[in-house]
Backbone as CSV, one residue per row, in Angstrom:
resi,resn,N_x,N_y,N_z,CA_x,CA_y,CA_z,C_x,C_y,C_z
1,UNK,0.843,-1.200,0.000,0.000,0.000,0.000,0.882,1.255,0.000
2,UNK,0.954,2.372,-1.163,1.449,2.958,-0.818,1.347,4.755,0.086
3,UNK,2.091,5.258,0.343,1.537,6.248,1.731,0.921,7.474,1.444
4,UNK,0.177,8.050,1.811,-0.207,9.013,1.482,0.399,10.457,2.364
5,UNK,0.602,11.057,1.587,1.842,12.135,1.567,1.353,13.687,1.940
6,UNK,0.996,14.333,2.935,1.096,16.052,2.758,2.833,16.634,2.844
7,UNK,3.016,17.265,2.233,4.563,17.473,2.242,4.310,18.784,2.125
8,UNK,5.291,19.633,2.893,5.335,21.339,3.161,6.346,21.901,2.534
9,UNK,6.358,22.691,1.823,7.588,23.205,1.249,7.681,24.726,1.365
10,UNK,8.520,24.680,2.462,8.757,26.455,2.781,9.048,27.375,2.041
11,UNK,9.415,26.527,1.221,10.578,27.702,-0.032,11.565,28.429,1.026
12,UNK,12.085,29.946,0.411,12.725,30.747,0.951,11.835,31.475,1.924
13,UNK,11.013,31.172,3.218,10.621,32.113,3.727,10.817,31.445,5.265
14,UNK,10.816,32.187,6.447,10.741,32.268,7.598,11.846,32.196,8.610
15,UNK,12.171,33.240,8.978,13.624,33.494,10.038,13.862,32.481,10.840
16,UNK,15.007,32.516,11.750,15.172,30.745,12.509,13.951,30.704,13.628
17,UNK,13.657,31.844,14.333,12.758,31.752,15.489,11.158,31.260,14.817
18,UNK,10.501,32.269,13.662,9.758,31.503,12.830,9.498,30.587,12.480
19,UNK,10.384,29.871,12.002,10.737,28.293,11.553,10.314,27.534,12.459
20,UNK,11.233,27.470,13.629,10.950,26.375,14.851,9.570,26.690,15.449
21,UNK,8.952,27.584,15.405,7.665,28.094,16.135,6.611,27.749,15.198
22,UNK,6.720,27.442,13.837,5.946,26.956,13.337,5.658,25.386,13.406
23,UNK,6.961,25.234,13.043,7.321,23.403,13.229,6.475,22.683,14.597
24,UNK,6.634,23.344,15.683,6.202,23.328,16.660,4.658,23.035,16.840
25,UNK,4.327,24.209,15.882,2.905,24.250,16.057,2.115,22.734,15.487
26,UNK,2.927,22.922,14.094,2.376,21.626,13.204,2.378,20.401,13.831
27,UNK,3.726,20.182,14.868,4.252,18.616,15.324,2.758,18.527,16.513
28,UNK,2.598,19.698,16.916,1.708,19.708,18.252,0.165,19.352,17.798
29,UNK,-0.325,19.940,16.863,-1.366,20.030,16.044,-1.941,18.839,15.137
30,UNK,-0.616,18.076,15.014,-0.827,16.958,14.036,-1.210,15.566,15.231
31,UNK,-0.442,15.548,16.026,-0.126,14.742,17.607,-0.647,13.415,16.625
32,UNK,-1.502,13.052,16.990,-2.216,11.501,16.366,-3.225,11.559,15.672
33,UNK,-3.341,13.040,14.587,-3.803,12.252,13.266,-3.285,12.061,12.347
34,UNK,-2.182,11.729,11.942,-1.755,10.748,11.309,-1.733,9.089,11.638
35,UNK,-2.036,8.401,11.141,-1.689,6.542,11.874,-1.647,5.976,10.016
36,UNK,-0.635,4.940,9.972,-0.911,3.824,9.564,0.234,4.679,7.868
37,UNK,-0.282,4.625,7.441,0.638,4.905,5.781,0.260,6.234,5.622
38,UNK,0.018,7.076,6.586,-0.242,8.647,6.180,1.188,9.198,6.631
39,UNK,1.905,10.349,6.013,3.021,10.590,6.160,3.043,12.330,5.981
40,UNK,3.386,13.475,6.896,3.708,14.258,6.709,4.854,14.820,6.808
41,UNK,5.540,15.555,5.644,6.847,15.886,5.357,7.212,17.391,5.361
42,UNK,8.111,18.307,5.993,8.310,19.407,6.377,9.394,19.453,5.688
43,UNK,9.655,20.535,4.851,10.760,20.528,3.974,11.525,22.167,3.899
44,UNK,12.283,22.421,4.815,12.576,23.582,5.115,13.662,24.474,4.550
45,UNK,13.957,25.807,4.938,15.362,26.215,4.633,16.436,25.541,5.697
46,UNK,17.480,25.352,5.118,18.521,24.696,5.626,18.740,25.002,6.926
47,UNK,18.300,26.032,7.690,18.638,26.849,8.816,17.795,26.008,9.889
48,UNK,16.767,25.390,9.127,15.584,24.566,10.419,16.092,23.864,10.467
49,UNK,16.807,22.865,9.873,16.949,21.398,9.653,17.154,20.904,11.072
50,UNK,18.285,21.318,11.804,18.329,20.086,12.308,17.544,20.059,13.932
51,UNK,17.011,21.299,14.083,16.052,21.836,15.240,14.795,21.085,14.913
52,UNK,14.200,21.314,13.685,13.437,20.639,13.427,13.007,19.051,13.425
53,UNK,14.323,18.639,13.002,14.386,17.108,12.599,14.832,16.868,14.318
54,UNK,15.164,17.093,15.519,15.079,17.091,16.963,14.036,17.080,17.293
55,UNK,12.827,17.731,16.987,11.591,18.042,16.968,10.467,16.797,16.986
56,UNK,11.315,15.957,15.958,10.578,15.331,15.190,10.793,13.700,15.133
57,UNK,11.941,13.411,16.198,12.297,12.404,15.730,12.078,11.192,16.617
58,UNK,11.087,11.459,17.406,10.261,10.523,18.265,9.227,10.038,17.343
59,UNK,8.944,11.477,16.492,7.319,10.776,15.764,7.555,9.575,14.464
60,UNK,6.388,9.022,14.316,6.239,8.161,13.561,6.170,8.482,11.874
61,UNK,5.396,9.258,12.190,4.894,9.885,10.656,5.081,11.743,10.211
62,UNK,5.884,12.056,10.963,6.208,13.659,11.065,8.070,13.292,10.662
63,UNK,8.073,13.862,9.379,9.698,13.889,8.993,9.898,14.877,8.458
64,UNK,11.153,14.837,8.356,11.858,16.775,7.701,12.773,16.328,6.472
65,UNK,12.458,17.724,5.277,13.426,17.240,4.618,13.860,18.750,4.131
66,UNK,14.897,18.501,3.108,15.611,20.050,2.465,14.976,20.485,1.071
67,UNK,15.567,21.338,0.792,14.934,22.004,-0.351,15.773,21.488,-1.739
68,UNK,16.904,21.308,-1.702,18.125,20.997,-2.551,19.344,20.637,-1.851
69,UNK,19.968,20.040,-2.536,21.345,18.724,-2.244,22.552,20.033,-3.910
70,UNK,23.736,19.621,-3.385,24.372,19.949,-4.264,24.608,18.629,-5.147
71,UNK,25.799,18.619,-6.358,25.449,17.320,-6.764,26.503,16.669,-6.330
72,UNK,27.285,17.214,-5.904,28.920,17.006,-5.309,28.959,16.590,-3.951
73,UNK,30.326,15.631,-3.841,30.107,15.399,-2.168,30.705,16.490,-1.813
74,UNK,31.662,16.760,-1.809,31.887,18.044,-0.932,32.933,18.648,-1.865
75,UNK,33.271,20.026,-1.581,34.727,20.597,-2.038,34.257,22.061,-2.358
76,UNK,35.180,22.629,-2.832,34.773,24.578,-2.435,33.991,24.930,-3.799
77,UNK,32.695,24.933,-2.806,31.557,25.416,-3.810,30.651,26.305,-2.716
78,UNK,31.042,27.420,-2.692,30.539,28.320,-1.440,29.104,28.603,-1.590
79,UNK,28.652,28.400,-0.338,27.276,28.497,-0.216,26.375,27.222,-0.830
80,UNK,26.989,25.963,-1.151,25.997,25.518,-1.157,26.247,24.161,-0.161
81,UNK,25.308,22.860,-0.304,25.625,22.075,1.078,25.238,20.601,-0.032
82,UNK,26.089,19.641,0.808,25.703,18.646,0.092,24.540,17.543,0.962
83,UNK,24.612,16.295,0.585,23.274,15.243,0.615,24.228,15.035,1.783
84,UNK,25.542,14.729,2.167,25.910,14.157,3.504,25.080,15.285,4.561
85,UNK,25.645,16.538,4.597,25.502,17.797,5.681,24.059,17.797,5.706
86,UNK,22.900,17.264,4.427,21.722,17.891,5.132,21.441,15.982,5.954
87,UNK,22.012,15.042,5.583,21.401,13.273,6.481,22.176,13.872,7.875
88,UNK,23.486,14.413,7.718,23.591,14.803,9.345,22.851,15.453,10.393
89,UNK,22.135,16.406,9.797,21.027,17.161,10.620,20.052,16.046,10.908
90,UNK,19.279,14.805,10.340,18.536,14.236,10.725,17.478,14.299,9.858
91,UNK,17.878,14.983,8.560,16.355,14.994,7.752,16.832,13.975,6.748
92,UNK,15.591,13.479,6.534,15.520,12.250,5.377,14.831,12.368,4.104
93,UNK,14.228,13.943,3.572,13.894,13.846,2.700,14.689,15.168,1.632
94,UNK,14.800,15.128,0.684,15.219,16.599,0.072,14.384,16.406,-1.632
95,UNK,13.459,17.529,-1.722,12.994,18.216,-2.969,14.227,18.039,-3.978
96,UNK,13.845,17.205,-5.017,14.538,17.803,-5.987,13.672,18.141,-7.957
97,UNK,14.050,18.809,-8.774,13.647,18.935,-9.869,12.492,19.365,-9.610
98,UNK,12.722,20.549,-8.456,11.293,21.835,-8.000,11.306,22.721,-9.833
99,UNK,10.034,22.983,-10.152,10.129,23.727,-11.042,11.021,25.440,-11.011
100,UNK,11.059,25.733,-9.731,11.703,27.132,-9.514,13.389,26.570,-9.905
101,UNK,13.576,25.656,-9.207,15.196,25.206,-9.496,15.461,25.285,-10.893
102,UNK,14.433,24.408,-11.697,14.936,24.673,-13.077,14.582,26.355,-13.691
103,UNK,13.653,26.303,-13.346,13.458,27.773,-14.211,14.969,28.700,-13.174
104,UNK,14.795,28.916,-12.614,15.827,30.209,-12.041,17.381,29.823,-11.971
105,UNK,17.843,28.784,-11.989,18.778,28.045,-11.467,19.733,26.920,-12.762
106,UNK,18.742,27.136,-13.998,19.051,26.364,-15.000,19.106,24.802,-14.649
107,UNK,18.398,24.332,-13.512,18.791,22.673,-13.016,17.961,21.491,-14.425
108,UNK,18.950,20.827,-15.261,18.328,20.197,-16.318,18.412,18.912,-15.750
109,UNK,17.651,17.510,-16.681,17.736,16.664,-16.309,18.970,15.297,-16.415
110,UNK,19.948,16.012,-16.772,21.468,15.636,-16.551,21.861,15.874,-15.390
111,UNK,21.850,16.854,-14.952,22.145,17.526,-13.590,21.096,17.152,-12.235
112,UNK,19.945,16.785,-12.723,19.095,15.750,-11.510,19.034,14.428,-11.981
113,UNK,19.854,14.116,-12.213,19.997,12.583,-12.299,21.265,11.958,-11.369
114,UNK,21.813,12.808,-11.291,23.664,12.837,-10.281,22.909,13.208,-9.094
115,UNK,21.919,14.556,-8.863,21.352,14.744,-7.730,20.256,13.775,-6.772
116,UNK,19.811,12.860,-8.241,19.194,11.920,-7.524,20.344,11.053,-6.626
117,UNK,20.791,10.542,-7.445,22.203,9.341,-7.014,22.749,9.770,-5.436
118,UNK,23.044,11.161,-5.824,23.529,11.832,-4.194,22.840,11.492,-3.254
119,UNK,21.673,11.573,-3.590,20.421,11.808,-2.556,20.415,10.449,-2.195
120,UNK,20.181,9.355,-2.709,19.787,8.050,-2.735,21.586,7.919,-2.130
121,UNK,22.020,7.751,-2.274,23.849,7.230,-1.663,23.743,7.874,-0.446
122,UNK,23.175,8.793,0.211,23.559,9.759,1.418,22.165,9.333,2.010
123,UNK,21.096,8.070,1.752,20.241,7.918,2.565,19.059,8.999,2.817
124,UNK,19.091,9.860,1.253,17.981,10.803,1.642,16.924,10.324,0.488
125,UNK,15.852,10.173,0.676,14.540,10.021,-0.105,14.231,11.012,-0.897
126,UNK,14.133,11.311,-2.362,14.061,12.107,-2.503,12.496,12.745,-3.266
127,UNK,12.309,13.985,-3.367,10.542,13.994,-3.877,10.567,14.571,-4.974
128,UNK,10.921,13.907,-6.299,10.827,14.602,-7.577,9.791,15.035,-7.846
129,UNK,9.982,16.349,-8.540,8.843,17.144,-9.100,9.231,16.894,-10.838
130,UNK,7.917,17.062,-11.534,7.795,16.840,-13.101,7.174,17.447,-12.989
131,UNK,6.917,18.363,-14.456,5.649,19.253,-14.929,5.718,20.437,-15.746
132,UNK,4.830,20.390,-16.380,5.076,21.744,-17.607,4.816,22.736,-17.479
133,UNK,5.214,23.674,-18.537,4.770,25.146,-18.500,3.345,25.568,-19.209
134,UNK,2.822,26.813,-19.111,1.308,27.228,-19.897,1.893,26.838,-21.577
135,UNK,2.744,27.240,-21.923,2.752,27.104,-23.398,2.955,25.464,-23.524
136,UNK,3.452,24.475,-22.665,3.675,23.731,-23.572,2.649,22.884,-23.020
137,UNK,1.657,23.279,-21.876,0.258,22.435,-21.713,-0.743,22.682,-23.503
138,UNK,-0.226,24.170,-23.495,-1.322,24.531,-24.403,-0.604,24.190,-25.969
139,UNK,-0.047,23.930,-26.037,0.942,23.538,-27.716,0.447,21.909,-27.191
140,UNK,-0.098,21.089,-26.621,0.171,19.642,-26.440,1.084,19.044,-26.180
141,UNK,2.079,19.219,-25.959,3.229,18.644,-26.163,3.939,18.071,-24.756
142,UNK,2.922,18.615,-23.985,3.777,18.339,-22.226,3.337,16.603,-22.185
143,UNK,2.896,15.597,-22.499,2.895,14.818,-22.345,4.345,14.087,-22.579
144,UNK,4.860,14.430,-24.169,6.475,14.588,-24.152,6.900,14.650,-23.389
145,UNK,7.045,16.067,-22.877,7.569,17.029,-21.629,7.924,15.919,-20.546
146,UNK,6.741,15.504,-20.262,6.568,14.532,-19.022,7.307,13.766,-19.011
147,UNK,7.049,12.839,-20.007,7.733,11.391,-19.673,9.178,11.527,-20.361
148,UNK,9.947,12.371,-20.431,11.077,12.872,-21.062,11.740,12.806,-19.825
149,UNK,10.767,14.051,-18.775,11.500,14.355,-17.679,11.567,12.805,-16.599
150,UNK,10.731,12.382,-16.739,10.822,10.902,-16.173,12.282,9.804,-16.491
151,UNK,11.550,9.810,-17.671,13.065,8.500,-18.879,14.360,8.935,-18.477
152,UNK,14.324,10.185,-17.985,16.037,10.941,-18.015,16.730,11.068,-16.337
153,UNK,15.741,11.048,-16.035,16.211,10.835,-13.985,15.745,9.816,-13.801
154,UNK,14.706,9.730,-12.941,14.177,8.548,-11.788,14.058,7.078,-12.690
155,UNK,13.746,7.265,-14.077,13.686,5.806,-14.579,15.016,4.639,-14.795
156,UNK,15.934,5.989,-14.803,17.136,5.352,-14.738,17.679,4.611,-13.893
157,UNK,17.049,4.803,-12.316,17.109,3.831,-11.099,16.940,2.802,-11.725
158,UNK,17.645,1.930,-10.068,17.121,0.383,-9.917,15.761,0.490,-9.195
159,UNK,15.519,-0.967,-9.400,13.934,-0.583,-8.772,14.268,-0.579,-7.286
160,UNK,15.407,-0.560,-6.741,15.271,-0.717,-5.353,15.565,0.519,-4.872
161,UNK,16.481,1.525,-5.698,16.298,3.266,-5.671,14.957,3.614,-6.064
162,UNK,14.141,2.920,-6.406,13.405,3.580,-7.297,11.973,4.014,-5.959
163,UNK,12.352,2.905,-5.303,11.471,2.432,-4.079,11.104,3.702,-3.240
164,UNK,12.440,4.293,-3.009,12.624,5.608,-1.974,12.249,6.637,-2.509
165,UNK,11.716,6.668,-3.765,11.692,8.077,-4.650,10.021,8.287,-4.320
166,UNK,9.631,9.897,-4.029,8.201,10.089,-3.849,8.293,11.100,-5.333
167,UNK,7.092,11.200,-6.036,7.087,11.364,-7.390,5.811,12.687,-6.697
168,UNK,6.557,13.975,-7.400,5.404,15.314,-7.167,4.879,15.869,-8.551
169,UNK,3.758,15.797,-9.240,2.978,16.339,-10.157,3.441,18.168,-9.772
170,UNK,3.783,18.852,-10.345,3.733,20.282,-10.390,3.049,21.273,-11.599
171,UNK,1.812,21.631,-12.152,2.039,22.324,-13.515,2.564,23.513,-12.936
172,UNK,3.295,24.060,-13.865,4.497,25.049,-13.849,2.854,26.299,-13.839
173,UNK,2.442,26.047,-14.696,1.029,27.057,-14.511,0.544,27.709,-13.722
174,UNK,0.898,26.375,-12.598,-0.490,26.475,-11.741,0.472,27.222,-9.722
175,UNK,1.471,27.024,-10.334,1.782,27.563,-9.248,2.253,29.090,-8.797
176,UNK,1.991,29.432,-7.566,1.781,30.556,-7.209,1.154,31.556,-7.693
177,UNK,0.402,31.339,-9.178,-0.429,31.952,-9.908,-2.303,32.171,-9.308
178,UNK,-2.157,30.803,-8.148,-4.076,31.265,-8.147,-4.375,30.178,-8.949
179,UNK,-4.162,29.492,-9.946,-4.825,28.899,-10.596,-4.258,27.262,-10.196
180,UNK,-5.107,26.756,-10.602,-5.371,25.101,-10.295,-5.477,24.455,-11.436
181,UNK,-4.674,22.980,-11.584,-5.159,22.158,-12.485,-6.853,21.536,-12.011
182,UNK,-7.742,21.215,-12.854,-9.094,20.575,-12.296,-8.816,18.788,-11.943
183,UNK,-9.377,18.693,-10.584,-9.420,17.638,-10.205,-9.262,16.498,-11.597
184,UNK,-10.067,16.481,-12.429,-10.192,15.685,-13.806,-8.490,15.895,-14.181
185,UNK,-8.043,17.062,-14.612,-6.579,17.385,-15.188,-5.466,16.875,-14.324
186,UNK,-5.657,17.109,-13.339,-4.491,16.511,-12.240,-4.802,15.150,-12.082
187,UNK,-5.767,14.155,-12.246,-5.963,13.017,-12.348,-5.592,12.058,-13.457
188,UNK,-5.854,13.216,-14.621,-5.342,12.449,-16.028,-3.862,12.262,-15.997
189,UNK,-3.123,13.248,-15.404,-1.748,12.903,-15.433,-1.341,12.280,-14.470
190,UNK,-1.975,12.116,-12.857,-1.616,11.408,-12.378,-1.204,9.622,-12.837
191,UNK,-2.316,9.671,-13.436,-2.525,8.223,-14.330,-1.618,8.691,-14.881
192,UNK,-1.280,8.834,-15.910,-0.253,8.738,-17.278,1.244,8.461,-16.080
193,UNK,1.581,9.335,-15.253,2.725,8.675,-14.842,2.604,7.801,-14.197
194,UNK,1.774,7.333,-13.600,1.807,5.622,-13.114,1.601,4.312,-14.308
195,UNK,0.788,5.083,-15.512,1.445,4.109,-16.422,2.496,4.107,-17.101
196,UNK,3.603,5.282,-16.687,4.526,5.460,-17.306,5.629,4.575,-16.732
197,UNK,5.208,4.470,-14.873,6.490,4.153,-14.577,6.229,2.236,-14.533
198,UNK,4.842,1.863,-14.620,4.597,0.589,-15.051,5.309,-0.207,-16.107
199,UNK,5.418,0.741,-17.144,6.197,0.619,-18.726,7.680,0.722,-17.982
200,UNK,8.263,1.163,-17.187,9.461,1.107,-17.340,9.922,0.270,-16.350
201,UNK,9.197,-0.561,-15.076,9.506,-1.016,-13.422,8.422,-1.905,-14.053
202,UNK,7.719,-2.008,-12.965,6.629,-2.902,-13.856,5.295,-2.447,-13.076
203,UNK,3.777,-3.480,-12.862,2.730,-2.477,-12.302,2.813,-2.333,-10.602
204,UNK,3.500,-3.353,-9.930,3.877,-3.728,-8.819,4.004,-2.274,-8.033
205,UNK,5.523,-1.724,-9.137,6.174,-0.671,-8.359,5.432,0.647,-8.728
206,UNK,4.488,0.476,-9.494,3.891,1.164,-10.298,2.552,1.991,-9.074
207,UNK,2.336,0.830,-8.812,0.908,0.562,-7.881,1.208,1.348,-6.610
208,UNK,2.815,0.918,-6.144,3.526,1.149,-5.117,3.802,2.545,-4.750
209,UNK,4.282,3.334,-5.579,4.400,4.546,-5.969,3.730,5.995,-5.864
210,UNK,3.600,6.627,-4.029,3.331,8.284,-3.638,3.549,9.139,-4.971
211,UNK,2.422,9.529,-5.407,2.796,10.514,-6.754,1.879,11.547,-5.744
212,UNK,2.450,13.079,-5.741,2.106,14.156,-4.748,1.484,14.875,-6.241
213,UNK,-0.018,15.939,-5.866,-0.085,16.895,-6.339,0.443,18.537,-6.017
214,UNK,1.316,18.821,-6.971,1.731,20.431,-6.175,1.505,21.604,-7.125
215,UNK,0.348,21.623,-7.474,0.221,23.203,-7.928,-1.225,24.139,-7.448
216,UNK,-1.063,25.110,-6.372,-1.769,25.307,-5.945,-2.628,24.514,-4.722
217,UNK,-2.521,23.514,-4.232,-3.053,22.794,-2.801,-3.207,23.924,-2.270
218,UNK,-4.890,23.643,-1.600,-5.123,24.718,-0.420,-5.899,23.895,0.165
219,UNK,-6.848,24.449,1.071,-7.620,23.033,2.222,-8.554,23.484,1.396
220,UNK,-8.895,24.025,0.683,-10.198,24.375,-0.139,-10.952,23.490,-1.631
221,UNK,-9.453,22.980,-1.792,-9.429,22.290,-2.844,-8.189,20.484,-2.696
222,UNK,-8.230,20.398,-1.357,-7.364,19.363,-1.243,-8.700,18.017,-1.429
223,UNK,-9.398,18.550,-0.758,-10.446,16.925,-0.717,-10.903,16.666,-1.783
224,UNK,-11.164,17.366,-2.500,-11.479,17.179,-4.405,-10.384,16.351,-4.748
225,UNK,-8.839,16.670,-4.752,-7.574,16.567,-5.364,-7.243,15.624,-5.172
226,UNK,-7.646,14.783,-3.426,-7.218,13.651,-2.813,-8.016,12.558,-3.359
227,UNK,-9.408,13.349,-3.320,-10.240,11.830,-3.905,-9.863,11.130,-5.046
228,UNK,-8.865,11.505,-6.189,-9.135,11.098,-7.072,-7.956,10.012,-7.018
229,UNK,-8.119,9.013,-7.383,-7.207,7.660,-7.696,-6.028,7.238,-7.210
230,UNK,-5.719,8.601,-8.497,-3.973,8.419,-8.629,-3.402,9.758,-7.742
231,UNK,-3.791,10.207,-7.191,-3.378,11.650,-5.926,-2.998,10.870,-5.099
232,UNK,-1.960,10.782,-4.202,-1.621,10.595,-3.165,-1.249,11.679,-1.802
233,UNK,-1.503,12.304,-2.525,-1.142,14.131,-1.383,-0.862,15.085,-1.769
234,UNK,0.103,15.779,-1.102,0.196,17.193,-2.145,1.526,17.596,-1.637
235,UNK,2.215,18.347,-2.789,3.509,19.092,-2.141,3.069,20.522,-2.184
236,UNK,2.633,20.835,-0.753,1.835,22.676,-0.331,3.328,23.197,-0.261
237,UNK,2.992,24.801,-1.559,3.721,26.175,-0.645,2.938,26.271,-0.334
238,UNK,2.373,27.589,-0.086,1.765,28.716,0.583,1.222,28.251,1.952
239,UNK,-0.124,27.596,1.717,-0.856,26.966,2.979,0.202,26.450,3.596
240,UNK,1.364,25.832,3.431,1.994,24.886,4.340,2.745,26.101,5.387
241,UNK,2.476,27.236,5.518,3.123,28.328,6.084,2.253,28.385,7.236
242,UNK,1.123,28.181,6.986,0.296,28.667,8.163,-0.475,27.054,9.054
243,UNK,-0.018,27.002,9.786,-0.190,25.824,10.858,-1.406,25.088,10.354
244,UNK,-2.942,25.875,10.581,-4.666,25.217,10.245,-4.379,24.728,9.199
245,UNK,-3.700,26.148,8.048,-4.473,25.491,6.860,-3.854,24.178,6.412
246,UNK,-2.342,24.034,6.937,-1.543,22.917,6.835,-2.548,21.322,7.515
247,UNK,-2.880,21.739,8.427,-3.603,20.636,9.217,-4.824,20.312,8.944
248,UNK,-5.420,21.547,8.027,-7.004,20.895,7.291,-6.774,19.910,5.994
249,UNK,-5.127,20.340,5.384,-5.238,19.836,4.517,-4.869,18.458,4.391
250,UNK,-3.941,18.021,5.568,-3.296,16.770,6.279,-4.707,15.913,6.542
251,UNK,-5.478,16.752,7.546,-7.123,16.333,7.879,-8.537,15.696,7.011
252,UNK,-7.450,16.092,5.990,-8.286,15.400,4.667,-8.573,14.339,4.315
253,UNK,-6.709,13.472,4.744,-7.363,12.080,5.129,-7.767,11.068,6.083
254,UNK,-8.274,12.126,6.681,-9.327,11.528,7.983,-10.360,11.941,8.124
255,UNK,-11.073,12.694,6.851,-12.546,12.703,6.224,-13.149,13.974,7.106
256,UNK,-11.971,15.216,7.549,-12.417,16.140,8.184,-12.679,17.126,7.496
């Protein structure tokens, strides 16, 4: 069975006292509703990590992860941190192939394919994001898009890397814009990559396989998003900032 996923992604926002005072709130707030294959994931600036992941590491289903891994184990590359420095803090998960990384950052899928490897060698799980932009939803062509970005990182695993990998739906569209893919749209692709990764693993791992929705999640529109099939959760910005709306949307799968 595989788990069903709210995952928080801070992006760049909240000072160190912020950070932990939120974390706080969520770990306190969440207490025991989560049980059984429900999994919530806190994915912070590097500065929480390891306060957080202290926080956290009694619970069962409350884990922390990073935003980005360098692709290197270590050596003078200032300012950035690798997959060892963020498993030392205690977090086990790190974002990678966020649509902001590629758009701002030039991160292609040569360059997250080494980042996967890092991630997976240093014991961190990692939560790939896939997904297109408005022009190339609207030219047709993101189905390409898709399984391009698939064939070229995560398919390249073994199936036993392949195991640790949580798979995040993103349309490039839909985020921070206000706008939403429709329950129907985020469902159709959910499917297409579970038959994608069937075609390449087989239906087993296929079946097996947390695919997160992340464009736009709010508690307003999570229980629509969740019901459908192939959703397994969501990778929240925004809401994941504010404690409730984080916990209505977690609350979702416990029919609140």
């Amino acid at each position: 069975m595989r788990n069903k996923i709210v995952a928080g992604n801070w992006k760049m926002n909240l000072d160190y006292q912020e950070g932990i005072s939120l974390f706080s709130e969520i770990l306190n707030m969440v207490g025991d509703e989560t049980r059984g294959n429900q999994q919530v994931i806190v994915c912070s600036p590097f500065i929480h990590l390891y306060n957080i992941a202290q926080q956290s590491k009694d619970s069962e289903n409350v884990f922390v992860g990073a935003q980005n891994i360098h692709q290197n184990d270590s050596g003078a590359y200032t300012g950035e941190i690798s997959a060892s420095q963020v498993k030392s803090t205690g977090a086990s998960y790190v974002i990678l192939g966020h649509s902001e990384r590629r758009a701002y950052f030039g991160e292609d899928e040569k360059l997250l394919e080494v980042k996967l490897n890092q991630a997976l060698k240093n014991g961190l799980k990692p939560i790939f994001c896939i997904g297109e932009t408005k022009d190339e939803r609207e030219s047709g062509e993101f189905w390409d898009i898709l399984a391009k970005q698939l064939k070229e990182t995560v398919f390249l695993l073994s199936n036993e890397d392949f195991a640790n990998v949580v798979l995040a739906y993103e349309p490039v569209w839909a985020i921070g814009t206000g706008l939403t893919a429709t329950p129907e749209q985020a469902q159709e692709v959910h499917a297409f990559i579970r038959e994608e990764i069937a075609k390449s693993f087989n239906q087993e791992v296929a079946d097996n396989t947390s695919i997160l929705y992340g464009g736009s999640c709010n508690p307003k529109n999570a229980a629509e998003l969740f019901s459908q099939a192939d959703i397994d959760g969501g990778l929240i910005g925004g809401a994941s900032l504010k404690s409730r709306d984080f916990l209505d949307i977690i609350n979702v799968f416990n029919g609140r």
